[in-house]
LUMMIVO-138725 format. One record per atom (N, C-alpha, C): residue number from 0; chain; atom name; residue in one letter; x negated, y negated, z. Coordinates in nm, 2 decimals, m for minus. Example, Ala and Ser with C-alpha at 12.3 -4.5 7.8 and 13.67 -1.06 7.14 Angstrom:
REM LUMMIVO-138725
resi 0	chain A	name N	resn A	xx m1.32	yy 0.57	zz 0.78
resi 0	chain A	name CA	resn A	xx m1.23	yy 0.45	zz 0.78
resi 0	chain A	name C	resn A	xx m1.32	yy 0.33	zz 0.78
resi 1	chain A	name N	resn S	xx m1.28	yy 0.22	zz 0.71
resi 1	chain A	name CA	resn S	xx m1.37	yy 0.11	zz 0.71
resi 1	chain A	name C	resn S	xx m1.29	yy 0.00	zz 0.79
REM end
This chain:
REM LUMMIVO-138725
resi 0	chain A	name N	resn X	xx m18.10	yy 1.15	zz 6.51
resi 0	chain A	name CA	resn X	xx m18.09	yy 1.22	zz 6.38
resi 0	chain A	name C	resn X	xx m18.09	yy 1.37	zz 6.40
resi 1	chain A	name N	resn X	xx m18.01	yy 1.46	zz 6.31
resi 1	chain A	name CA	resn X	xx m18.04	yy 1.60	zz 6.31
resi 1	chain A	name C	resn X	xx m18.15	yy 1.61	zz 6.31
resi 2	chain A	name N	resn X	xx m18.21	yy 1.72	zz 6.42
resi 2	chain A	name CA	resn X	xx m18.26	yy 1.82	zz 6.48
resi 2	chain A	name C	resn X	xx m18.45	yy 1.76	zz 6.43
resi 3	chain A	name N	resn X	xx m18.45	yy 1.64	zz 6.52
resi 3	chain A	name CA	resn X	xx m18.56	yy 1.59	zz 6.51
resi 3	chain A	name C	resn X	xx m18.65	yy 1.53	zz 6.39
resi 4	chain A	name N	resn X	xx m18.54	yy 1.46	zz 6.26
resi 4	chain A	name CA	resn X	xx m18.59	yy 1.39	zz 6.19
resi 4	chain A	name C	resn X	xx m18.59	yy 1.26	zz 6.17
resi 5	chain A	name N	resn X	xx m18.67	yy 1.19	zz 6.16
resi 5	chain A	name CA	resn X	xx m18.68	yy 1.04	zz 6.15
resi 5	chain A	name C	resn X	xx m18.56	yy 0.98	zz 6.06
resi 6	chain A	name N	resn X	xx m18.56	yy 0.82	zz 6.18
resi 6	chain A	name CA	resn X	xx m18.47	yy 0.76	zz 6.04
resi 6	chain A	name C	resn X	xx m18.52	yy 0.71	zz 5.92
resi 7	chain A	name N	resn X	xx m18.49	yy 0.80	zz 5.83
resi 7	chain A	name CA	resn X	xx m18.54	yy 0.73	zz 5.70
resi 7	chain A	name C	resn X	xx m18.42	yy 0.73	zz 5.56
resi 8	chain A	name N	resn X	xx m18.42	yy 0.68	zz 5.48
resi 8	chain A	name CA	resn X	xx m18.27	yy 0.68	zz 5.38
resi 8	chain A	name C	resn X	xx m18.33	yy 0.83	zz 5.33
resi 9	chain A	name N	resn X	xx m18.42	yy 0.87	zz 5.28
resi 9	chain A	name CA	resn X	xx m18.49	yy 1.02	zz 5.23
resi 9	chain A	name C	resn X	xx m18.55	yy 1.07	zz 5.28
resi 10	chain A	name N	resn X	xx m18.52	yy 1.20	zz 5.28
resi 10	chain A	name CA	resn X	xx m18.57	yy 1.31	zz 5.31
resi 10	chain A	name C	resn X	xx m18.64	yy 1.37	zz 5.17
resi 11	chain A	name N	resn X	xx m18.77	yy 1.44	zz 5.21
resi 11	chain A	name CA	resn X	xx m18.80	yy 1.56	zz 5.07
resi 11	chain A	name C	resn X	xx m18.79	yy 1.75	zz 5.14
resi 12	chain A	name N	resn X	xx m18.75	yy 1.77	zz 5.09
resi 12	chain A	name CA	resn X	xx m18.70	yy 1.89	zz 5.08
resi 12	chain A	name C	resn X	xx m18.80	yy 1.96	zz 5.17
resi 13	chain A	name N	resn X	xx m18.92	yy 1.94	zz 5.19
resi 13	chain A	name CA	resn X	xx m19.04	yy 2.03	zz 5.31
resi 13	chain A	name C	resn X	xx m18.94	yy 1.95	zz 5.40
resi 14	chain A	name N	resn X	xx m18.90	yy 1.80	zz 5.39
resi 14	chain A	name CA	resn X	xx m18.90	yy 1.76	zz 5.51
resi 14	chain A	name C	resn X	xx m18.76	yy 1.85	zz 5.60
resi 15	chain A	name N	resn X	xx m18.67	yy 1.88	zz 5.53
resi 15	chain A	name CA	resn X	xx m18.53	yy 1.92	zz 5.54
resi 15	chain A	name C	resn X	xx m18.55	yy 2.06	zz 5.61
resi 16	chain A	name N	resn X	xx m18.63	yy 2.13	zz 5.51
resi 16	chain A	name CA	resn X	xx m18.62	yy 2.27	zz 5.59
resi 16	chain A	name C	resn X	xx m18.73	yy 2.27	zz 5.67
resi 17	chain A	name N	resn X	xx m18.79	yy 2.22	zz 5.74
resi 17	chain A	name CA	resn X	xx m18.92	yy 2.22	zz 5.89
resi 17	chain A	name C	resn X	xx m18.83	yy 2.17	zz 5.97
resi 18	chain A	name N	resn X	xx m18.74	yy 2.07	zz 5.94
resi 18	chain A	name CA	resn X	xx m18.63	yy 2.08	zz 6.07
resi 18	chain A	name C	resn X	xx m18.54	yy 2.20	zz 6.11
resi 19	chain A	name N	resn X	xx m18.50	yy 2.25	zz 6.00
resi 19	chain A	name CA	resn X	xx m18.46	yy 2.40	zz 6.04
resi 19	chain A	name C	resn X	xx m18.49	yy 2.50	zz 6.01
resi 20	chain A	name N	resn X	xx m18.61	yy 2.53	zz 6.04
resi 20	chain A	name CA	resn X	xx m18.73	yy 2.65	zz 6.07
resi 20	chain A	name C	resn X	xx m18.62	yy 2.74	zz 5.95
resi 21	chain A	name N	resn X	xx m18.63	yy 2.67	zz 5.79
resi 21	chain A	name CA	resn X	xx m18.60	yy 2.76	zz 5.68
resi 21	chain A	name C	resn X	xx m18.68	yy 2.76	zz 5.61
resi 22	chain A	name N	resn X	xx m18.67	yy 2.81	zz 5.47
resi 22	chain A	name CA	resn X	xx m18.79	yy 2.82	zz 5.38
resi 22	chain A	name C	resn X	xx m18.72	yy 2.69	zz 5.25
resi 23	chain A	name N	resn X	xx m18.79	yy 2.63	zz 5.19
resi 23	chain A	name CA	resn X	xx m18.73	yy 2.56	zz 5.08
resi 23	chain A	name C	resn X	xx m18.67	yy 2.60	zz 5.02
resi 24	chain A	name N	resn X	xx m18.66	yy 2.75	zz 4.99
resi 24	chain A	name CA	resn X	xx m18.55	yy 2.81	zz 4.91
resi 24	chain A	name C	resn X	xx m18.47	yy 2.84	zz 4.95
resi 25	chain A	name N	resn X	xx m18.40	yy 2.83	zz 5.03
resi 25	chain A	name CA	resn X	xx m18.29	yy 2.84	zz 5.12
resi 25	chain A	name C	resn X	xx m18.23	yy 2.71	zz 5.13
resi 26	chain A	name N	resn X	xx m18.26	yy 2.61	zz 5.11
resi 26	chain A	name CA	resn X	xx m18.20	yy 2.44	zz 5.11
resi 26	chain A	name C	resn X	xx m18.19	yy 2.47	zz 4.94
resi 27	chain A	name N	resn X	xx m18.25	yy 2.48	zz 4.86
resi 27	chain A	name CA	resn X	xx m18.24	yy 2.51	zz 4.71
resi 27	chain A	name C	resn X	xx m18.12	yy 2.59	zz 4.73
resi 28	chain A	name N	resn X	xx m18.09	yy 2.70	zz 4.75
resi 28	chain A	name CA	resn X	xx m17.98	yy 2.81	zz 4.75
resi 28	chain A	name C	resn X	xx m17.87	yy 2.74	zz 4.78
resi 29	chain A	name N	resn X	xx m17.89	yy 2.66	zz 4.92
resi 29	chain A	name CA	resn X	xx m17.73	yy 2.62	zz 4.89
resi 29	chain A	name C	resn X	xx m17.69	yy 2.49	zz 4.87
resi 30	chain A	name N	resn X	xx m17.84	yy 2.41	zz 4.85
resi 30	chain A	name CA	resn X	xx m17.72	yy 2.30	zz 4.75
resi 30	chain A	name C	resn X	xx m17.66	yy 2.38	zz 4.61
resi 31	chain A	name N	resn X	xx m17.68	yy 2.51	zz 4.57
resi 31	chain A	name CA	resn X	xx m17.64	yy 2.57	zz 4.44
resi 31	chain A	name C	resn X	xx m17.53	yy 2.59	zz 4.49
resi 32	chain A	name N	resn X	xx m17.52	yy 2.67	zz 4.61
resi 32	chain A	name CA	resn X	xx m17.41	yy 2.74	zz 4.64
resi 32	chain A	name C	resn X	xx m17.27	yy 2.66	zz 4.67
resi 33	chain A	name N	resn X	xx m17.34	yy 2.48	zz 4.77
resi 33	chain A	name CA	resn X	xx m17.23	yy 2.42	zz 4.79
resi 33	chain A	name C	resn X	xx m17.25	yy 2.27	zz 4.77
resi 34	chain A	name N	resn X	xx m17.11	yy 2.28	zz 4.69
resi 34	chain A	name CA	resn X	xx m17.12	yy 2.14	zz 4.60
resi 34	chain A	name C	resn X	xx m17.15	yy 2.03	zz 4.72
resi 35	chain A	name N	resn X	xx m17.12	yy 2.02	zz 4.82
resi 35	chain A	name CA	resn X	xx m17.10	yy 1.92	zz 4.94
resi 35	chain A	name C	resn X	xx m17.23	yy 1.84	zz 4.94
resi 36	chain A	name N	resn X	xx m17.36	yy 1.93	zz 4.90
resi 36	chain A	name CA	resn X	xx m17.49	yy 1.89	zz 4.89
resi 36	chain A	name C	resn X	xx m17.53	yy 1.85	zz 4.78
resi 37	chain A	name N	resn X	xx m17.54	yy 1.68	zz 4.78
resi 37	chain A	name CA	resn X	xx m17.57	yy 1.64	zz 4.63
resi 37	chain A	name C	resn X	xx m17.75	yy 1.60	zz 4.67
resi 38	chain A	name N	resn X	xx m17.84	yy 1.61	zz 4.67
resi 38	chain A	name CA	resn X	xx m17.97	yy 1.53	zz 4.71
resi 38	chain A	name C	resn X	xx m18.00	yy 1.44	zz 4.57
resi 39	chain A	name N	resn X	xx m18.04	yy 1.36	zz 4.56
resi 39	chain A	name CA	resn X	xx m18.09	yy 1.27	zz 4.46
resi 39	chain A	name C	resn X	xx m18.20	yy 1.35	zz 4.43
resi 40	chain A	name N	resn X	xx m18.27	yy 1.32	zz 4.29
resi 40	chain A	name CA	resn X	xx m18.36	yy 1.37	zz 4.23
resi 40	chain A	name C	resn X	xx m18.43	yy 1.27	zz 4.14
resi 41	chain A	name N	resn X	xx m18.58	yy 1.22	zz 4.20
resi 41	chain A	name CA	resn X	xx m18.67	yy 1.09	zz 4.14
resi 41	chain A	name C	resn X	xx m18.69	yy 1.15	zz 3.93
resi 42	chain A	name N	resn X	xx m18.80	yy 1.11	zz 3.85
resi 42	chain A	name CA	resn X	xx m18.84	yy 1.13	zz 3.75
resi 42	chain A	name C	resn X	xx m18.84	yy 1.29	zz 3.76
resi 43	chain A	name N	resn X	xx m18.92	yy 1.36	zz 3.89
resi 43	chain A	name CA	resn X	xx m19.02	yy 1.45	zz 3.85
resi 43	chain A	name C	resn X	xx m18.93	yy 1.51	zz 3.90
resi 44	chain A	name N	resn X	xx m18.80	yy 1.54	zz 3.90
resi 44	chain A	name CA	resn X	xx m18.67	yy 1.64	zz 3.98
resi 44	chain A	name C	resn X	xx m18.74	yy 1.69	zz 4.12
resi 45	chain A	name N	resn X	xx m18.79	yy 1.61	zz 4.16
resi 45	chain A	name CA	resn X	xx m18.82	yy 1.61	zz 4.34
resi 45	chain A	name C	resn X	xx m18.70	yy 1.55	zz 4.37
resi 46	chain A	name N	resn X	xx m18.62	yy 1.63	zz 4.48
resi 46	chain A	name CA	resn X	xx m18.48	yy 1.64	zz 4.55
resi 46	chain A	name C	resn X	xx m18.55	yy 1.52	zz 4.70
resi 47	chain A	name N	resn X	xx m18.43	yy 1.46	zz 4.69
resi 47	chain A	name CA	resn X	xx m18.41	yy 1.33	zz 4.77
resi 47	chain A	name C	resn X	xx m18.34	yy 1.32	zz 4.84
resi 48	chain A	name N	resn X	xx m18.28	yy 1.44	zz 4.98
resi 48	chain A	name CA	resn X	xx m18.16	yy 1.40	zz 5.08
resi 48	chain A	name C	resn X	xx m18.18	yy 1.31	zz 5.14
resi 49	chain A	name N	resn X	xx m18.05	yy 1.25	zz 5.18
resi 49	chain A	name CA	resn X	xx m17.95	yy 1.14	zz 5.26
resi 49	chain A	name C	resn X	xx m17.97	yy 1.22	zz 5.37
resi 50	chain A	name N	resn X	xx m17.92	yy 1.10	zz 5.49
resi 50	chain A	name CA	resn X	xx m17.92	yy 1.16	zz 5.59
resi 50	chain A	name C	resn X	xx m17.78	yy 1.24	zz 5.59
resi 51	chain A	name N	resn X	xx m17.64	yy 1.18	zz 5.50
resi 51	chain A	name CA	resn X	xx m17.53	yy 1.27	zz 5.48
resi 51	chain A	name C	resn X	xx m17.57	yy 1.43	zz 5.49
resi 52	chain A	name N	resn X	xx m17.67	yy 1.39	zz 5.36
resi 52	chain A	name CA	resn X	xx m17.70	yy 1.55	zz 5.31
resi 52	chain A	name C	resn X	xx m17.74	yy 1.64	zz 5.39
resi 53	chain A	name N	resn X	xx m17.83	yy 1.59	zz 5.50
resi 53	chain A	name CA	resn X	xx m17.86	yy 1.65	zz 5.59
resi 53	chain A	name C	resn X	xx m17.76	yy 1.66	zz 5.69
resi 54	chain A	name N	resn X	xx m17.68	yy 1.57	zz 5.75
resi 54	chain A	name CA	resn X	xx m17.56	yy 1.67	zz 5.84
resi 54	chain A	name C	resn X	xx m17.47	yy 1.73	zz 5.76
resi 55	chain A	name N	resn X	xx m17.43	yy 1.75	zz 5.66
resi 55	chain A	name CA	resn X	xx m17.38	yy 1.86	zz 5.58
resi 55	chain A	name C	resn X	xx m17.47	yy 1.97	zz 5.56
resi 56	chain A	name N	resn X	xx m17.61	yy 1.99	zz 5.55
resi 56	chain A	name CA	resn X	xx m17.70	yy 2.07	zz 5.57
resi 56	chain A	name C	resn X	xx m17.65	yy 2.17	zz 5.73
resi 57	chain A	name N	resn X	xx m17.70	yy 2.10	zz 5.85
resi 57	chain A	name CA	resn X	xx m17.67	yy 2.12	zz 5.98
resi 57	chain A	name C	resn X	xx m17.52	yy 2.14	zz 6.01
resi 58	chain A	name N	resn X	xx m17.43	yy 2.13	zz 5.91
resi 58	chain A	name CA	resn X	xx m17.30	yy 2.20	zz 5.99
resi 58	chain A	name C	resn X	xx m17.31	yy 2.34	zz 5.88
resi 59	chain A	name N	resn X	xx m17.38	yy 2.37	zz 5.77
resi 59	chain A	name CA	resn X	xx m17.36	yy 2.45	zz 5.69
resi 59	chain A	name C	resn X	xx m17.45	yy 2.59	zz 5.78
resi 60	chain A	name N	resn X	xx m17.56	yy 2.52	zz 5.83
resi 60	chain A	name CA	resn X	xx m17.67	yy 2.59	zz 5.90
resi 60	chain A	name C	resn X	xx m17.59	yy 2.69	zz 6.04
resi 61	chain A	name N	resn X	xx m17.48	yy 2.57	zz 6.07
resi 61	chain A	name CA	resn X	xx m17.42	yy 2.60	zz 6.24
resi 61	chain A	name C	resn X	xx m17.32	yy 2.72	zz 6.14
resi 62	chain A	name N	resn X	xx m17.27	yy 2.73	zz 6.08
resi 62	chain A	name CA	resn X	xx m17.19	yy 2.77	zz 6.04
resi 62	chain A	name C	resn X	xx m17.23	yy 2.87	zz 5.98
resi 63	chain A	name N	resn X	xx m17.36	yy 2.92	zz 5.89
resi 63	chain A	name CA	resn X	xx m17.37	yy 3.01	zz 5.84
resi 63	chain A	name C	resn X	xx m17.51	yy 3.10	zz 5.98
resi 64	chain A	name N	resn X	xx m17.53	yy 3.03	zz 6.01
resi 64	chain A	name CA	resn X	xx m17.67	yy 3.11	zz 6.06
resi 64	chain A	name C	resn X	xx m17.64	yy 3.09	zz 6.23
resi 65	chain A	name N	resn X	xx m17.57	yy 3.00	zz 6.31
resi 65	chain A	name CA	resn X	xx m17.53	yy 3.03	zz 6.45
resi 65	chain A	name C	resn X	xx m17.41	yy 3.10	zz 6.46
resi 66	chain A	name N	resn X	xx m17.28	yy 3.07	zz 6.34
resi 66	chain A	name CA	resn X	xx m17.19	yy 3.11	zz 6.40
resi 66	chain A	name C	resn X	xx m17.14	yy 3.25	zz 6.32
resi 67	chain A	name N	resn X	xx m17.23	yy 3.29	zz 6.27
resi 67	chain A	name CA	resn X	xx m17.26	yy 3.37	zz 6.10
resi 67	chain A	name C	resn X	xx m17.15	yy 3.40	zz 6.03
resi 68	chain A	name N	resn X	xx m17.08	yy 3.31	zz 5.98
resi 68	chain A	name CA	resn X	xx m17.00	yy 3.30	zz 5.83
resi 68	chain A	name C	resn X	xx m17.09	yy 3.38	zz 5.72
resi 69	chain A	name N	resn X	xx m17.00	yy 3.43	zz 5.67
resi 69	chain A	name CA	resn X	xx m17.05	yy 3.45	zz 5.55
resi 69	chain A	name C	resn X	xx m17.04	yy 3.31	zz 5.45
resi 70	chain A	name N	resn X	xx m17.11	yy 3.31	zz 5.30
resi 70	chain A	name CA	resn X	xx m17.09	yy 3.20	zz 5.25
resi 70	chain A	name C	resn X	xx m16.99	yy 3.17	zz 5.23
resi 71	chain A	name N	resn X	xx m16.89	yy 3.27	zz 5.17
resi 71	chain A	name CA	resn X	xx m16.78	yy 3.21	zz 5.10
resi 71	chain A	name C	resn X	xx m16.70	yy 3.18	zz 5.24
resi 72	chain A	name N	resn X	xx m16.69	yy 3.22	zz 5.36
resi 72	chain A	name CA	resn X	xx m16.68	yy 3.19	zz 5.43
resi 72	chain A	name C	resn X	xx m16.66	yy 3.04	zz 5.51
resi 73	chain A	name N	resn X	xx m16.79	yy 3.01	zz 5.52
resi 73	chain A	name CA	resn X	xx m16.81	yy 2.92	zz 5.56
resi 73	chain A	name C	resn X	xx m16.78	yy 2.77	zz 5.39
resi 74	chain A	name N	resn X	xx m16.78	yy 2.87	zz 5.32
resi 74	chain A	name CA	resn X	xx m16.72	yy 2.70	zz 5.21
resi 74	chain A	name C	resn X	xx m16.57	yy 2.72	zz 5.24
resi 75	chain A	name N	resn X	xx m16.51	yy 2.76	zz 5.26
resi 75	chain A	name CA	resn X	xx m16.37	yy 2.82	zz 5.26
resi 75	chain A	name C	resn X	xx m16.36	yy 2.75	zz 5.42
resi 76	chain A	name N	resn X	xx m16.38	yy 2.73	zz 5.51
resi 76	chain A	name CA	resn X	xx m16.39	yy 2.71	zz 5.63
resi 76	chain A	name C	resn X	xx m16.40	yy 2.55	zz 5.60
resi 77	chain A	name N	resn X	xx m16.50	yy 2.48	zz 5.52
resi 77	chain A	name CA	resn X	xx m16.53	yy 2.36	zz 5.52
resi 77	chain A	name C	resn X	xx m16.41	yy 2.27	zz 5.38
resi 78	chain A	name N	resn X	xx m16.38	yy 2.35	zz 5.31
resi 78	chain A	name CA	resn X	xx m16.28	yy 2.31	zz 5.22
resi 78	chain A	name C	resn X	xx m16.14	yy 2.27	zz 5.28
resi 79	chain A	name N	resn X	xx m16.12	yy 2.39	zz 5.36
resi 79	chain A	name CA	resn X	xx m15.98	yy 2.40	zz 5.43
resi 79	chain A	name C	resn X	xx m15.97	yy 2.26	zz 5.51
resi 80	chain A	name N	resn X	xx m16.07	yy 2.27	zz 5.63
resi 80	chain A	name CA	resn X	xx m16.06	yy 2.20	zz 5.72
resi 80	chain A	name C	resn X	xx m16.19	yy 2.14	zz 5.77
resi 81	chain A	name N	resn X	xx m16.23	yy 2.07	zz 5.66
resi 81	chain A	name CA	resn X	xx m16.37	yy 2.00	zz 5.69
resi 81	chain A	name C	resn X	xx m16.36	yy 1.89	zz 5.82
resi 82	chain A	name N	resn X	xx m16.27	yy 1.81	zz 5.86
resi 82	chain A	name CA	resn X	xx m16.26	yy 1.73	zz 5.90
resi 82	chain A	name C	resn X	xx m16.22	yy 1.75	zz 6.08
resi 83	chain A	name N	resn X	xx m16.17	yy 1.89	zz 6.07
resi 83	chain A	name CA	resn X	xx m16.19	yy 1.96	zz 6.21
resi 83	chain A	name C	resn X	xx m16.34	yy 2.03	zz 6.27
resi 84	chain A	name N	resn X	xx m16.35	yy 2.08	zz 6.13
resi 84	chain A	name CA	resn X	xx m16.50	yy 2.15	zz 6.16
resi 84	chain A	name C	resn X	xx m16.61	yy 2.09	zz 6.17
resi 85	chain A	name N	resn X	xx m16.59	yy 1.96	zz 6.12
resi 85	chain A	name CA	resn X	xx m16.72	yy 1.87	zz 6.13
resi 85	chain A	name C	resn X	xx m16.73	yy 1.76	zz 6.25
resi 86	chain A	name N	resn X	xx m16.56	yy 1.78	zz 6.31
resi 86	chain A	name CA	resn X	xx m16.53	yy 1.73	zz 6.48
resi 86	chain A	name C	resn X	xx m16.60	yy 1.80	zz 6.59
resi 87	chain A	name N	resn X	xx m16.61	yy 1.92	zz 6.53
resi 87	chain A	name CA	resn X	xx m16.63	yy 2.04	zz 6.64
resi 87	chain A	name C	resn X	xx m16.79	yy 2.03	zz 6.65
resi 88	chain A	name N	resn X	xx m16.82	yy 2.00	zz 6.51
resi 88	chain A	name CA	resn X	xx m16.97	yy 2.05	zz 6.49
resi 88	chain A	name C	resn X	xx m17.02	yy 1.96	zz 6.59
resi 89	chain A	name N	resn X	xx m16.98	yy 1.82	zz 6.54
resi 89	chain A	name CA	resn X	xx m17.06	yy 1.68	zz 6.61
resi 89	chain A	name C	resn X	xx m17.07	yy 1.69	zz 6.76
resi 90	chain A	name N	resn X	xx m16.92	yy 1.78	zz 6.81
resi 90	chain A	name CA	resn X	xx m16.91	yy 1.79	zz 6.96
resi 90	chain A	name C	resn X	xx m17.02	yy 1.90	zz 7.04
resi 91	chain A	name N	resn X	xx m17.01	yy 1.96	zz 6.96
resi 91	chain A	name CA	resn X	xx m17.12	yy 2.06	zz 6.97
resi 91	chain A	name C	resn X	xx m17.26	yy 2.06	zz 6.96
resi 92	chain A	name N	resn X	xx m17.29	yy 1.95	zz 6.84
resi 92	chain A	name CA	resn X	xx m17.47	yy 1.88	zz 6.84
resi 92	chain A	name C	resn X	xx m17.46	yy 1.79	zz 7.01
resi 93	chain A	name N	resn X	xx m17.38	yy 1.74	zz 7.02
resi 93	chain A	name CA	resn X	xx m17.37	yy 1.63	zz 7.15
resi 93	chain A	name C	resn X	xx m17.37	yy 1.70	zz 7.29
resi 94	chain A	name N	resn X	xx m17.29	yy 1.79	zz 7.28
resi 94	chain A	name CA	resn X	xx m17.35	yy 1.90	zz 7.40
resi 94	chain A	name C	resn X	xx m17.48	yy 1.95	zz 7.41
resi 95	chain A	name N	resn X	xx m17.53	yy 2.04	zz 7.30
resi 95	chain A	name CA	resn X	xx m17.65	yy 2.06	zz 7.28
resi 95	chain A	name C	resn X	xx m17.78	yy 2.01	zz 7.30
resi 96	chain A	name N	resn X	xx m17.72	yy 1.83	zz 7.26
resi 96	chain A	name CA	resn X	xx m17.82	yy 1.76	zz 7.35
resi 96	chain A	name C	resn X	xx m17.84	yy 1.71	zz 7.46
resi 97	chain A	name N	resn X	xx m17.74	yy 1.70	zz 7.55
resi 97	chain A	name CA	resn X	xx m17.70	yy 1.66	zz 7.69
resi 97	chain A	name C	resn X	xx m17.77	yy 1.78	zz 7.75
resi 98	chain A	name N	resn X	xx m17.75	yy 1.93	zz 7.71
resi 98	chain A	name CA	resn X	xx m17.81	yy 2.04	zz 7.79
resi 98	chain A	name C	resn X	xx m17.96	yy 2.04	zz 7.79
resi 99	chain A	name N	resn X	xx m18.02	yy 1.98	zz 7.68
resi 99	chain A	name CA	resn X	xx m18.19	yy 1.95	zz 7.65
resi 99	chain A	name C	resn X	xx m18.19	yy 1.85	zz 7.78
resi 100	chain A	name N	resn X	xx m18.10	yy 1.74	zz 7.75
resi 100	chain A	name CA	resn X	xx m18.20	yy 1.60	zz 7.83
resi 100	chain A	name C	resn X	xx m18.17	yy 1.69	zz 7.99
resi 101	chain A	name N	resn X	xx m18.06	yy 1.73	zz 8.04
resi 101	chain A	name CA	resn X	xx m18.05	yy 1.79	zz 8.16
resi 101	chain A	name C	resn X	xx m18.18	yy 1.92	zz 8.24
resi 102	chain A	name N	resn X	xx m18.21	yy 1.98	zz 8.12
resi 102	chain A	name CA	resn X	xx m18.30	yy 2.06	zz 8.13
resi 102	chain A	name C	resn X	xx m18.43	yy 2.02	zz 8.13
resi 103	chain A	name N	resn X	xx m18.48	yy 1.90	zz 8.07
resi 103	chain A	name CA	resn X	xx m18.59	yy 1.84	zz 8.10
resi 103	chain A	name C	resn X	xx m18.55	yy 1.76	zz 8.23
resi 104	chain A	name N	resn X	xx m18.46	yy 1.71	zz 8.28
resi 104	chain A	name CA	resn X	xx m18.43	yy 1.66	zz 8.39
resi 104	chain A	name C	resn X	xx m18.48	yy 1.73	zz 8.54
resi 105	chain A	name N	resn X	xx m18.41	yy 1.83	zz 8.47
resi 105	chain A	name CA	resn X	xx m18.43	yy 1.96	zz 8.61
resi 105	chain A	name C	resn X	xx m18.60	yy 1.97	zz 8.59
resi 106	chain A	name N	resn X	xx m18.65	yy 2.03	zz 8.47
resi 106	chain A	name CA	resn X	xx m18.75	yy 2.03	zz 8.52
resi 106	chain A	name C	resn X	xx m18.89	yy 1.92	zz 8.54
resi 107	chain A	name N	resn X	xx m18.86	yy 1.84	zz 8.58
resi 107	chain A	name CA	resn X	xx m18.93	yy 1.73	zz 8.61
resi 107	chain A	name C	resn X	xx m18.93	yy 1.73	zz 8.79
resi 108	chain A	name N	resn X	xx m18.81	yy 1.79	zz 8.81
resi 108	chain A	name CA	resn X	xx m18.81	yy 1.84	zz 8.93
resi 108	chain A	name C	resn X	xx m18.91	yy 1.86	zz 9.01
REM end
């Protein structure tokens, strides 16, 4: 699962942004900003992401904060050619973890 969350069908919104060292207002910000992020919301409008929600989160993250898009940017980027960008992303989480297991490898050394 993205960046060290459990499998579960929900996520709550602390749980979403501790995975990526944001603040809850910043997961608030852009499910406003982009429609791609729908989270469910119980009686008490406590927000309810999918694990969808969350790798749409993590390519928005890669894209706004690794690769730094601007917003309109990066929606413009994901509208166009979501289906490239989200090839690249996946290829890119999959590298990212091969270089972790390799580097605990090494050092076990």
């Amino acid at each position: 699962m993205e960046r060290g969350l459990d499998q579960k069908l929900y996520y709550n919104i602390g749980e979403v942004a501790d995975a990526f060292e944001v603040n809850t207002s910043l997961i608030r910000f852009w499910e406003k900003e982009f429609d791609e992020i729908q989270p469910k919301k119980n009686a008490k409008g406590n927000r309810k992401f999918t694990q969808q929600d969350v790798k749409t989160i993590a390519l928005i993250f890669h894209l706004v904060k690794e690769r730094g898009f601007t917003l309109e940017g990066a929606k413009t980027h994901l509208r166009e050619d979501k289906s490239n960008v989200l090839s690249k992303f996946e290829i890119i989480s999959k590298l990212k973890h091969v270089k972790s297991e390799l580097i605990k490898i090494k050092n076990q050394l």
